[in-house]
C-alpha positions in Angstrom: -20.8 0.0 30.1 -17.4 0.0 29.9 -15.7 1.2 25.7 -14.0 -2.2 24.9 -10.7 -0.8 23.9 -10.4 0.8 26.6 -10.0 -2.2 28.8 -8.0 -4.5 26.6 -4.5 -4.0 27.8 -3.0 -6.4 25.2 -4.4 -3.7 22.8 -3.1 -0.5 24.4 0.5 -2.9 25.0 0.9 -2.8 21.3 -0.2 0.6 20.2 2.3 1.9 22.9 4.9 -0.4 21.2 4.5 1.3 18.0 5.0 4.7 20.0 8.5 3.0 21.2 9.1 1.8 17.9 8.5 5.8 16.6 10.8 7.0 19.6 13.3 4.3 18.7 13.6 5.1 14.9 13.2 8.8 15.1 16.3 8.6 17.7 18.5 6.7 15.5 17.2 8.6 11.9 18.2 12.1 13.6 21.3 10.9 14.9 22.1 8.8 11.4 21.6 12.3 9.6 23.3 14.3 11.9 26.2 12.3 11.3 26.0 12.6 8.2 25.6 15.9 7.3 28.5 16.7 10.1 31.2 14.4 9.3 33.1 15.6 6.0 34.5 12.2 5.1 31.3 10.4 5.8 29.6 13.0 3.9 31.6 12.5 0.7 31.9 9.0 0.6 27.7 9.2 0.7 28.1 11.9 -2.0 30.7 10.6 -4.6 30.8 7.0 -4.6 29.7 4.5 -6.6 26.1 3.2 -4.6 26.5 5.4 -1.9 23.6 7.2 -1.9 22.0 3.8 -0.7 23.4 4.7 2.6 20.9 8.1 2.3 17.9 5.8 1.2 18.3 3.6 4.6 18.6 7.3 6.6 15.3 8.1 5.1 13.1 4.7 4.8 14.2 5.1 8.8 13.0 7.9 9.4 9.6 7.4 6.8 8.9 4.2 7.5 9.9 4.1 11.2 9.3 7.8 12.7 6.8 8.6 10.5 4.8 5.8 9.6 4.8 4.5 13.1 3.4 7.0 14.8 0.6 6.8 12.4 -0.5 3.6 12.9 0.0 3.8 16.7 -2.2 7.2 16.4 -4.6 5.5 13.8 -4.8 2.5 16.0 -6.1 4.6 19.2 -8.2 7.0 17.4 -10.1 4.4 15.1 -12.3 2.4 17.8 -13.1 5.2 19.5 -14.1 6.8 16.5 -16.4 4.1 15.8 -17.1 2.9 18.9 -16.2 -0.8 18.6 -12.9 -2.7 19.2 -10.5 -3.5 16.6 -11.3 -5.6 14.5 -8.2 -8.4 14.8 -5.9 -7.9 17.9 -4.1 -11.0 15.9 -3.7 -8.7 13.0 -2.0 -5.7 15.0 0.2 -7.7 16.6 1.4 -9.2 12.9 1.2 -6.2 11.6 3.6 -4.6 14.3 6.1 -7.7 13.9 6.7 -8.1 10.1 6.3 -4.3 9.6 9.8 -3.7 11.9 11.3 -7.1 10.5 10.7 -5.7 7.2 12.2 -2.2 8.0 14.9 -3.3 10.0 16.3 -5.8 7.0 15.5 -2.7 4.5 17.8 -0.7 6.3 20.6 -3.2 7.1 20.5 -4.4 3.4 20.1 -0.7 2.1 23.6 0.1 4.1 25.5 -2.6 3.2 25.0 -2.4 -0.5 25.9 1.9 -0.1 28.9 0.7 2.3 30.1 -2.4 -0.2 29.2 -0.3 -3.2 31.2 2.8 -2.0 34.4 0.6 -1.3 34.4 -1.5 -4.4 33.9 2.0 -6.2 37.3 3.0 -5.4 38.8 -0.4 -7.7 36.4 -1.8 -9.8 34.6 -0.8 -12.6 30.9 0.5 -12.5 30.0 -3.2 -13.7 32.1 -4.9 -11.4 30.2 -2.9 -8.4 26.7 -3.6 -10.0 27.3 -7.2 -9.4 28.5 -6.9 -6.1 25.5 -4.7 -5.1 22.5 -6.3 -7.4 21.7 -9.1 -5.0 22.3 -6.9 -1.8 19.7 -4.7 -3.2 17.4 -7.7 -4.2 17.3 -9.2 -0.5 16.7 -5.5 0.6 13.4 -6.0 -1.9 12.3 -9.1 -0.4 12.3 -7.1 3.1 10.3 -4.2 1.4 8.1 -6.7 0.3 7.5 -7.2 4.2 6.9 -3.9 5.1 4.5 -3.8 1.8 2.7 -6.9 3.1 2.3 -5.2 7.1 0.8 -2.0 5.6 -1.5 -4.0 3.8 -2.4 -6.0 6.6 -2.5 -2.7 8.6 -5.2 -1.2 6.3 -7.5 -4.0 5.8 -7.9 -4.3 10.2 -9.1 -0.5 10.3 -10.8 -1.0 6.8 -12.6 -4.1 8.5 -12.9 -2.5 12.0 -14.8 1.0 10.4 -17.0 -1.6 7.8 -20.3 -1.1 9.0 -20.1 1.3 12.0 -23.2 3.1 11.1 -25.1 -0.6 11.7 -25.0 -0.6 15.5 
């Protein structure tokens, strides 16, 4: 008898699309901190203005959320049925999770850079205040995207919670 995971090619479509995703992000997250750390006035501007450090927080939720946490899932999600021996438990749910997690980071990130970017350049004119309102609802759209990737992790974790429920019963 064939394993059942290791025939659904819907399945094996999407976990390899979370290794793209990993390749994708790690690519840009080495190259985003490369120029980063190598260009002076890039550099300072992420150091010394106002908000700039936001620019450093998209850099890293890149790399954490879409090297790292990535390849987890997309290891997680191969290892898991096998472990058990029985399919996942919602091929709906991977391919949600998969879709709202990268929504979710990719609006983190964009918001996360433009409120360092806007931040940063109102820094050089305006008062500390003045950039706090420019930034404040930046940062607040970046939180409903966080909320997104918050909302796929959780869908991530009940599928292999519900797919390794009762594995002992077969």
């Amino acid at each position: 008898m064939a394993e059942p995971w290791a025939e659904d090619k819907e399945y094996t479509k999407y976990i390899l699309w979370f290794v793209y995703a990993c390749v994708i992000y790690s690519l840009i997250g080495f190259s985003w901190g490369a120029l980063m750390g190598g260009l002076a006035d890039f550099r300072h501007f992420v150091d010394h203005r106002l908000h700039g450090n936001l620019i450093v927080r998209a850099h890293t939720h890149i790399n954490l959320l879409g090297w790292v946490e990535m390849a987890i899932f997309a290891a997680v999600y191969y290892i898991i049925p096998r472990l058990v021996r029985r399919p996942i438990f919602s091929l709906k749910l991977v391919k949600v999770h998969f879709w709202i997690h990268n929504i979710g980071l990719i609006g983190m990130v964009v918001f996360f850079t433009v409120a360092g970017v806007k931040g940063g350049i109102a820094s050089i004119t305006a008062s500390p205040d003045q950039v706090e309102m420019i930034v404040k609802p930046i940062l607040a759209t970046m939180g409903m995207f966080g909320t997104l990737v918050l909302v796929a992790n959780v869908i991530w974790a009940y599928n292999i919670f519900r797919t390794c429920a009762g594995w002992r019963k077969q």
